[in-house]
MARDO-787867 format. One line per field, with one value per residue (C-alpha): residue number from 1; residue in three letters; z, x, y. Coordinates in steps of 0.001 Angstrom, whole numbers. Each point is the difference from the previous one (the first is absolute). Example, Ala and Ser with C-alpha at 12.3 -4.5 7.8 and 13.67 -1.06 7.14 Angstrom:
2
num: 1/2
residuo: ALA/SER
w: 7800/-660
u: 12300/1370
v: -4500/3440
***
This chain:
89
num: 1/2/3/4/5/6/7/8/9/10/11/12/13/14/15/16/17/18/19/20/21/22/23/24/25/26/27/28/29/30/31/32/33/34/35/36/37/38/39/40/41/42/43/44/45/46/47/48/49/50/51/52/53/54/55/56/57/58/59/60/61/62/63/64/65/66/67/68/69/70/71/72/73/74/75/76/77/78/79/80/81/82/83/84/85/86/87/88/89
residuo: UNK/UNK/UNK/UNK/UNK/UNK/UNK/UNK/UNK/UNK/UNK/UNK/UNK/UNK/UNK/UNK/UNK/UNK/UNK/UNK/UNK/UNK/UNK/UNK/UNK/UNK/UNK/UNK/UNK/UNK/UNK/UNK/UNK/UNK/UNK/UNK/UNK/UNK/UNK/UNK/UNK/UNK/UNK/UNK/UNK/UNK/UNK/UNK/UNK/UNK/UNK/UNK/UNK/UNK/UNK/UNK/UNK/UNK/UNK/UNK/UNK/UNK/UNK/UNK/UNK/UNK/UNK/UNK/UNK/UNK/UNK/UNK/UNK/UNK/UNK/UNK/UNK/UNK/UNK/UNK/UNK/UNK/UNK/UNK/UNK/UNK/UNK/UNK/UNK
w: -68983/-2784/-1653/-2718/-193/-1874/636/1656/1620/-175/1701/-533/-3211/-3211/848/2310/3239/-275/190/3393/216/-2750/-633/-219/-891/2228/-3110/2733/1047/-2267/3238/-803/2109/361/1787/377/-1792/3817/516/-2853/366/3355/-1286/-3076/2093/2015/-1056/-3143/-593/-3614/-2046/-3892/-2556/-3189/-1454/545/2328/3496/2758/1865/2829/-1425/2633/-621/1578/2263/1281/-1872/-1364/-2632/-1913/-4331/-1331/-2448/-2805/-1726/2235/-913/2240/-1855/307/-66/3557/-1012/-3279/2483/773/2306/2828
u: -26223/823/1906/661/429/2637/276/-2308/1020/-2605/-558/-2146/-1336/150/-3168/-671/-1047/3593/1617/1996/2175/892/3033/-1180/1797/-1266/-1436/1014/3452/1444/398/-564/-1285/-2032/-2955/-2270/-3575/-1620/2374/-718/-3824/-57/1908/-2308/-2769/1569/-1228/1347/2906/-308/1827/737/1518/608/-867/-3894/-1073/-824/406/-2780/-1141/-2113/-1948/-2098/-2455/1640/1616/3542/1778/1911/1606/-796/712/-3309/421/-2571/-2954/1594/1481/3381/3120/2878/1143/782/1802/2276/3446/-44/2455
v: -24147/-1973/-3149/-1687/-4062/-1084/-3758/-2611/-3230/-2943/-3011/-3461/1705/1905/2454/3013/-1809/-1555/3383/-447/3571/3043/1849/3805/3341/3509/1971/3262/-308/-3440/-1781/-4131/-3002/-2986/-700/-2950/-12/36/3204/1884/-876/1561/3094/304/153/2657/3455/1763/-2942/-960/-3174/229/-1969/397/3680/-17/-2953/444/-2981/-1115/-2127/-3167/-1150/-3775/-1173/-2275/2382/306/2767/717/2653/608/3197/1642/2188/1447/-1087/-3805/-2289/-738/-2379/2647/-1387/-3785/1867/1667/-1515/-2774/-866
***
């Protein structure tokens, strides 16, 4: 299954750790929705469920070393920025 985020709400912060929840359109049926980053991580990690945005980048889990997550969409090989140049709510 797929989806494709549309919009991304932030909180205490401009970068990707401050990603708190993403609007996201059902590239299948059209269906929309939001979901928070710790949602969408666990269903990304579920098999065969797969994040885009834009035409070419795909949405991964970032995962530090202390322990946090995040979500940052690659293209390319490259880690790129095309989630905080999504619409923000």
């Amino acid at each position: 299954m797929g989806i494709r985020i549309t919009a991304v709400h932030l909180t205490g912060g401009d970068e990707h750790e401050h990603i708190a929840e993403v609007e996201w359109q059902n590239l299948e049926w059209g269906n929309t929705g939001e979901s928070s980053v710790d949602e969408l991580i666990r269903w990304l990690e579920e098999a065969e469920n797969v994040a885009v945005v834009g035409r070419e980048a795909r949405v991964d889990v970032v995962r530090s070393p202390t322990g946090s997550s995040w979500l940052q969409a690659v293209a390319q090989g490259f880690w790129t920025d095309e989630l905080l140049a999504l619409p923000r709510y």
